[in-house]
C-alpha positions as a Markdown table, in Angstrom:
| # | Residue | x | y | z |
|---|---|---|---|---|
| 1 | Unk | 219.7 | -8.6 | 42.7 |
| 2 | Unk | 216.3 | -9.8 | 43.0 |
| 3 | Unk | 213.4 | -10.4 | 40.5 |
| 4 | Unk | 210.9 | -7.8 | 40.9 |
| 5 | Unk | 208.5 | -9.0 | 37.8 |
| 6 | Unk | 208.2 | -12.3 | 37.0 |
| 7 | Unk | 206.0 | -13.5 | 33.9 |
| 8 | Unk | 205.8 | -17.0 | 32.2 |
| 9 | Unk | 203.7 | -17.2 | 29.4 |
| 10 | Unk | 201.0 | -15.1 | 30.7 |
| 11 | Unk | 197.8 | -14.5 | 28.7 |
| 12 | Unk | 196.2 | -10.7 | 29.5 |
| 13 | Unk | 192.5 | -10.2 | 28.5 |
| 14 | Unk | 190.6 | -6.8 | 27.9 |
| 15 | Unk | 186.8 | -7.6 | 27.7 |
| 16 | Unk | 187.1 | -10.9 | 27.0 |
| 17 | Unk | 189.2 | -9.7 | 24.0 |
| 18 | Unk | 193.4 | -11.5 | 24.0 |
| 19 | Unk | 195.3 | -8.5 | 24.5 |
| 20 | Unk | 198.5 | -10.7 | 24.8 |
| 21 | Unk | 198.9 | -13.6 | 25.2 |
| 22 | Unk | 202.4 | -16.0 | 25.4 |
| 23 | Unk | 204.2 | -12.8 | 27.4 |
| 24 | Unk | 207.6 | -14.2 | 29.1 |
| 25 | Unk | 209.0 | -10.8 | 30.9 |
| 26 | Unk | 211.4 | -10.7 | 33.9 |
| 27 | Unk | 212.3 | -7.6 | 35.9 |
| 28 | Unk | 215.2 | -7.2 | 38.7 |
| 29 | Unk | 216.0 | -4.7 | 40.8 |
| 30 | Unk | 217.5 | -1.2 | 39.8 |
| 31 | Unk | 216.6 | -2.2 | 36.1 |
| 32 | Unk | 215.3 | 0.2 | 32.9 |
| 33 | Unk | 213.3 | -1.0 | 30.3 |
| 34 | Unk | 211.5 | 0.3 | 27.6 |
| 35 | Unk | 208.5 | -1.0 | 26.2 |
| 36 | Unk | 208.1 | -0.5 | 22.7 |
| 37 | Unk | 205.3 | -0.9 | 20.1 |
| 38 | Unk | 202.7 | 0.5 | 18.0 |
| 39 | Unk | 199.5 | 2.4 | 19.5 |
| 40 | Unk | 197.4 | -0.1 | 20.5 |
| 41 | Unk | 199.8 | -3.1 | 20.4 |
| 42 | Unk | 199.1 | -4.0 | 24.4 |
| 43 | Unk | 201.9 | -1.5 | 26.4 |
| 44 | Unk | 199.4 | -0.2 | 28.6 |
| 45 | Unk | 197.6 | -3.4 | 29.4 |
| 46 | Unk | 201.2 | -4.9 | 30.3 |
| 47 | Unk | 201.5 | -2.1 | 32.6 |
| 48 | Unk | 198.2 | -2.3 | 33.9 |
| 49 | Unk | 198.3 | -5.9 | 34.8 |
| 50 | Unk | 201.3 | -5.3 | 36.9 |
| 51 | Unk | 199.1 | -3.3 | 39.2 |
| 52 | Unk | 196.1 | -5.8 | 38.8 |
| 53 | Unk | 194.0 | -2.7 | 37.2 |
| 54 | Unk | 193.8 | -5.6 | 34.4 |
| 55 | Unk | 193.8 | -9.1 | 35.5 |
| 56 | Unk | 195.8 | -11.5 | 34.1 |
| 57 | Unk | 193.6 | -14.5 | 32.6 |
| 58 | Unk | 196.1 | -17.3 | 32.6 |
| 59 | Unk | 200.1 | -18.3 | 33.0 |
| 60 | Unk | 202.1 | -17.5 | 36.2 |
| 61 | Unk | 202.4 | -13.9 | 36.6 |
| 62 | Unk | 204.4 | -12.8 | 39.8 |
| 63 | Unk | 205.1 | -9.0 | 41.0 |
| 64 | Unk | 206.9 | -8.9 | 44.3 |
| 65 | Unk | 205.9 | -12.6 | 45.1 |
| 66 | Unk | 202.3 | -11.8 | 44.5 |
| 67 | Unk | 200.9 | -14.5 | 42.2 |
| 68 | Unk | 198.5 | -12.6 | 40.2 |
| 69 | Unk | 196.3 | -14.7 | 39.1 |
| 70 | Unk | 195.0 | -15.6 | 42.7 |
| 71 | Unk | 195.7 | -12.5 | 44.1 |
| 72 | Unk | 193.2 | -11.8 | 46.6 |
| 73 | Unk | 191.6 | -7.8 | 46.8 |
| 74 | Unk | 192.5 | -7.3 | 50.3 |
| 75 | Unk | 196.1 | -7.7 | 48.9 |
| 76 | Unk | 196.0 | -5.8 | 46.0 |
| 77 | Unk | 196.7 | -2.4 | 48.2 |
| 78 | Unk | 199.6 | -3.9 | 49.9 |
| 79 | Unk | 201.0 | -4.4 | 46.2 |
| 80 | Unk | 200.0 | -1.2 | 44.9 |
| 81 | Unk | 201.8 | 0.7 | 47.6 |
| 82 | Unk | 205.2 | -0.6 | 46.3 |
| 83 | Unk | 204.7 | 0.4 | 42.6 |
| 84 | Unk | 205.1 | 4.4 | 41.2 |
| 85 | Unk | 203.1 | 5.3 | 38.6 |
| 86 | Unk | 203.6 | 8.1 | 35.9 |
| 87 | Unk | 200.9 | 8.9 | 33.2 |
| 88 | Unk | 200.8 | 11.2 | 30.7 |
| 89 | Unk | 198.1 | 12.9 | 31.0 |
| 90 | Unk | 199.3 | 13.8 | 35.1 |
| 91 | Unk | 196.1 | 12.9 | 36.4 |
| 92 | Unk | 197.0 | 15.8 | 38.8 |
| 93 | Unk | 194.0 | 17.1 | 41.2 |
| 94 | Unk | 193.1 | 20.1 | 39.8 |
| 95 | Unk | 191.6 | 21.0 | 43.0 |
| 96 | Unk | 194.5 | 21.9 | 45.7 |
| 97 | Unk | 197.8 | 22.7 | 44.9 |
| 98 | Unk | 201.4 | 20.4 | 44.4 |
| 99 | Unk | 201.9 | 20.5 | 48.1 |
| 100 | Unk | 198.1 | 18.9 | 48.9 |
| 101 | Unk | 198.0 | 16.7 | 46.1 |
| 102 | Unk | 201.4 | 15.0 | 47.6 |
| 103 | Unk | 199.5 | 15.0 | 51.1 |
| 104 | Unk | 196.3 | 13.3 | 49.8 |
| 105 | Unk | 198.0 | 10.3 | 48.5 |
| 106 | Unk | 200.6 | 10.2 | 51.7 |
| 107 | Unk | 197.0 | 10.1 | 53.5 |
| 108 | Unk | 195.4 | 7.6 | 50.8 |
| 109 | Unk | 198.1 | 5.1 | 51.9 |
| 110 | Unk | 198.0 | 5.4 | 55.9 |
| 111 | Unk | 200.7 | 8.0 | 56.6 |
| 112 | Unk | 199.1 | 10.3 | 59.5 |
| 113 | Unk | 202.1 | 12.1 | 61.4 |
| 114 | Unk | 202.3 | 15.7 | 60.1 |
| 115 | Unk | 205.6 | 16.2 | 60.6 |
| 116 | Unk | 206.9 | 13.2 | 58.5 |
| 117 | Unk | 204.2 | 14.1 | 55.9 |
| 118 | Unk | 205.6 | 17.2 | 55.9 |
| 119 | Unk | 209.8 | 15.7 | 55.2 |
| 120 | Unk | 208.7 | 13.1 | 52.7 |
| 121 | Unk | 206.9 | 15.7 | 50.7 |
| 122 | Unk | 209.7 | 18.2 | 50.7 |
| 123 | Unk | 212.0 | 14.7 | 50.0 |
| 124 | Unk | 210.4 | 13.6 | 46.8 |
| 125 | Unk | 210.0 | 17.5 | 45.7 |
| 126 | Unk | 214.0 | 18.6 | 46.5 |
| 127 | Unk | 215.0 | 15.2 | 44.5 |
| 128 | Unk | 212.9 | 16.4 | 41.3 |
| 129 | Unk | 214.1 | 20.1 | 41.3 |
| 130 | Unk | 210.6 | 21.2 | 42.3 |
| 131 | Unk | 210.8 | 22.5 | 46.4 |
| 132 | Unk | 210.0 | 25.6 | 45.5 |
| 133 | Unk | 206.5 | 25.0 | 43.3 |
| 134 | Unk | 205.2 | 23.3 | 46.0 |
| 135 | Unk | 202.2 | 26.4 | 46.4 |
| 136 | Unk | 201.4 | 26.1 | 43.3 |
| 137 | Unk | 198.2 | 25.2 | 41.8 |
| 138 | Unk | 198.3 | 22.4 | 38.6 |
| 139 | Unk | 197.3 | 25.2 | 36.3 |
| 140 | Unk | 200.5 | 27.6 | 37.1 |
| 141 | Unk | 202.8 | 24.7 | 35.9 |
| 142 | Unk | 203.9 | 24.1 | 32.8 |
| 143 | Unk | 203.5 | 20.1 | 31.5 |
| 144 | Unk | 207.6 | 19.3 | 32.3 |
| 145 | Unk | 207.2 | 20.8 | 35.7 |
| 146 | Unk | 203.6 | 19.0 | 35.9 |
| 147 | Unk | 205.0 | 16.1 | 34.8 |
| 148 | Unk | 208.0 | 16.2 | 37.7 |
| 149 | Unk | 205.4 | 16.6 | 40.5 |
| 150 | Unk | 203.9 | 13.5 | 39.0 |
| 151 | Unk | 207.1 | 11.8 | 39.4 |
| 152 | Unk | 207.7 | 13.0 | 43.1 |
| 153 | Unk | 204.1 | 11.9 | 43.7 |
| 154 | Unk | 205.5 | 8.1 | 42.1 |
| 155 | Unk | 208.1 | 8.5 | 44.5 |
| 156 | Unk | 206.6 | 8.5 | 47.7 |
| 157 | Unk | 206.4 | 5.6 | 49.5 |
| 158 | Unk | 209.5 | 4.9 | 48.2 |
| 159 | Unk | 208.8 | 2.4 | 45.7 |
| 160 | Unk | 210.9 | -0.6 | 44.4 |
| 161 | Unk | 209.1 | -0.3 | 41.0 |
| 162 | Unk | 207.9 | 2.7 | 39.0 |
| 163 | Unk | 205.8 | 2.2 | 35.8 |
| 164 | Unk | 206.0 | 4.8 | 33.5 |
| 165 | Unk | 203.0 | 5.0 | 30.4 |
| 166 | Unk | 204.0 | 7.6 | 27.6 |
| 167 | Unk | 205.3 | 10.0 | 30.4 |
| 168 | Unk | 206.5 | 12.2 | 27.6 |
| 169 | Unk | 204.1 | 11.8 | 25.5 |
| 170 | Unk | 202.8 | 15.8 | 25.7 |
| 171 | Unk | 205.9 | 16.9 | 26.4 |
| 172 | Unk | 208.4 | 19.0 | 23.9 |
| 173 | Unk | 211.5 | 17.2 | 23.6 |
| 174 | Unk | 214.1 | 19.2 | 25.4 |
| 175 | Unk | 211.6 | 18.7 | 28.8 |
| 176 | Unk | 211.1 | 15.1 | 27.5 |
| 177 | Unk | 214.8 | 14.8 | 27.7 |
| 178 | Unk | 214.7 | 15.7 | 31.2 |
| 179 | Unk | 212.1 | 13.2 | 32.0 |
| 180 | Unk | 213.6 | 10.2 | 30.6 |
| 181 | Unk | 217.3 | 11.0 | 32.2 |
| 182 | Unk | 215.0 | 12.0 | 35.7 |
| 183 | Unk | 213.5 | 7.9 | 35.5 |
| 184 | Unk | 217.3 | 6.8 | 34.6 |
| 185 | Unk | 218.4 | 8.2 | 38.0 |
| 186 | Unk | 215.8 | 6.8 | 40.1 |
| 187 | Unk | 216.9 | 3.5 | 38.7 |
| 188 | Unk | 220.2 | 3.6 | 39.3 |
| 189 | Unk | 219.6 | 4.2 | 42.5 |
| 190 | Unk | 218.0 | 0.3 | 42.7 |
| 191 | Unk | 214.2 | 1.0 | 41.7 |
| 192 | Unk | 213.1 | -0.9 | 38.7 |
| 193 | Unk | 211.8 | 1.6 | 35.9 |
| 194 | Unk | 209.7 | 0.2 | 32.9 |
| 195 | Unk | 208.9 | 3.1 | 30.2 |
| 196 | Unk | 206.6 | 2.6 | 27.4 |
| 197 | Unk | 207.2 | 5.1 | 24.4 |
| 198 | Unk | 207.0 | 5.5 | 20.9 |
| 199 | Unk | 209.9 | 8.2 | 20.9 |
| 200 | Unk | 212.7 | 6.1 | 19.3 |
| 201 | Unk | 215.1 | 9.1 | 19.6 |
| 202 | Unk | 214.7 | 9.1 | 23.5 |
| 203 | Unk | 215.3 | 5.4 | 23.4 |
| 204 | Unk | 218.6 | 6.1 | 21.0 |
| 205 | Unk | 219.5 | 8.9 | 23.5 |
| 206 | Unk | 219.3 | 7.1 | 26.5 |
| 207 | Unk | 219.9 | 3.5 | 26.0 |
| 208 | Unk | 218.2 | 0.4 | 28.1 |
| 209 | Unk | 216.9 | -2.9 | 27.4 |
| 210 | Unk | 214.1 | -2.8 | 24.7 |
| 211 | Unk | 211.4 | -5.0 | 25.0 |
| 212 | Unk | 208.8 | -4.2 | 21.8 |
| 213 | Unk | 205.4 | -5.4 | 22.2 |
| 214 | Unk | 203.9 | -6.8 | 18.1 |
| 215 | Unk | 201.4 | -9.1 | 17.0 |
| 216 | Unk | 199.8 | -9.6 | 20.5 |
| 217 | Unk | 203.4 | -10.8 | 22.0 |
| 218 | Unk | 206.4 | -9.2 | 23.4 |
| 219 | Unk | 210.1 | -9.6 | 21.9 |
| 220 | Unk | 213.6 | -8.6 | 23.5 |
| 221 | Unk | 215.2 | -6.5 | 20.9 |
């Protein structure tokens, strides 16, 4: 299997304050990983980075062969379409319902036939138990079934990486549960997954490679 991530002692800034720094971190294909770590201890920049929403100030830092470092902006779309990503907080559009917010980010990234707009949407729902919600406004779901429209929206474009940032973090644990063993499926089935959490007892439940994040570094536990 290939190398999806590839990072040699990489050094991420956040206003010109070390976030981490000394962060060796590979990724292949098909594999889980939590990321571990206090609130505040760098998870989300890690993540971020990966999608150049934070840049990375020095080392060599590689996502799907792009060296991001030099990475140019014209690029950074061409990157971003391969990579899924799940928040917490859904970041949902409040404004149109499940079926619409799947078609504006179909749109966002160049898709324009209707009728395979139409398939991949009823794809990415059927695969996350949620065809039938697809009328439905944000507001009329509850956060677990929220939460599995924002993993259909990951899905899309049929990503070989999916970055996951607290995605049960508002969640009650049985729906949590369901979330975590959802992400373990899609990576079976050969997309990458990395999950940061602070839920030890998901972690216990469903076991991965641990990778904890501490005193500005990360360690392999």
């Amino acid at each position: 299997m290939g190398n999806v991530i590839n990072y040699k002692n990489v050094e991420i800034h956040q206003k010109e304050m070390v976030v981490l720094k000394h962060v060796n971190f590979n990724l292949s294909e098909g594999e889980f990983v939590y990321l571990i770590g206090r609130v505040g201890s760098g998870k989300s920049s890690l993540l971020k980075s990966m999608y150049c929403e934070i840049p990375v100030k020095s080392g060599d830092a590689e996502v799907f062969g792009y060296n991001l470092t030099n990475i140019r902006r014209k690029e950074i779309p061409y990157l971003r379409r391969q990579i899924g990503i799940v928040f917490q907080d859904f970041q949902l559009l409040s404004d149109r319902n499940v079926r619409n917010n799947l078609k504006f980010v179909l749109n966002a990234t160049g898709w324009s036939d209707k009728q395979s707009i139409d398939i991949r949407i009823e794809e990415v729902l059927k695969e996350v138990g949620m065809l039938n919600k697809s009328y439905k406004m944000p507001h009329e779901l509850s956060g677990g079934e929220q939460q599995r429209i924002v993993i259909a929206r990951a899905l899309l474009n049929r990503p070989r990486l999916i970055l996951a940032d607290e995605p049960t973090g508002n969640l009650d644990p049985a729906t949590g549960e369901q979330i975590v063993n959802r992400l373990h499926e899609i990576a079976r089935k050969g997309t990458a997954v990395v999950m940061a959490t602070h839920n030890l007892a998901l972690v216990e439940q469903f076991p991965a490679r641990l990778v904890r994040c501490e005193n500005k570094s990360i360690v392999e536990d």
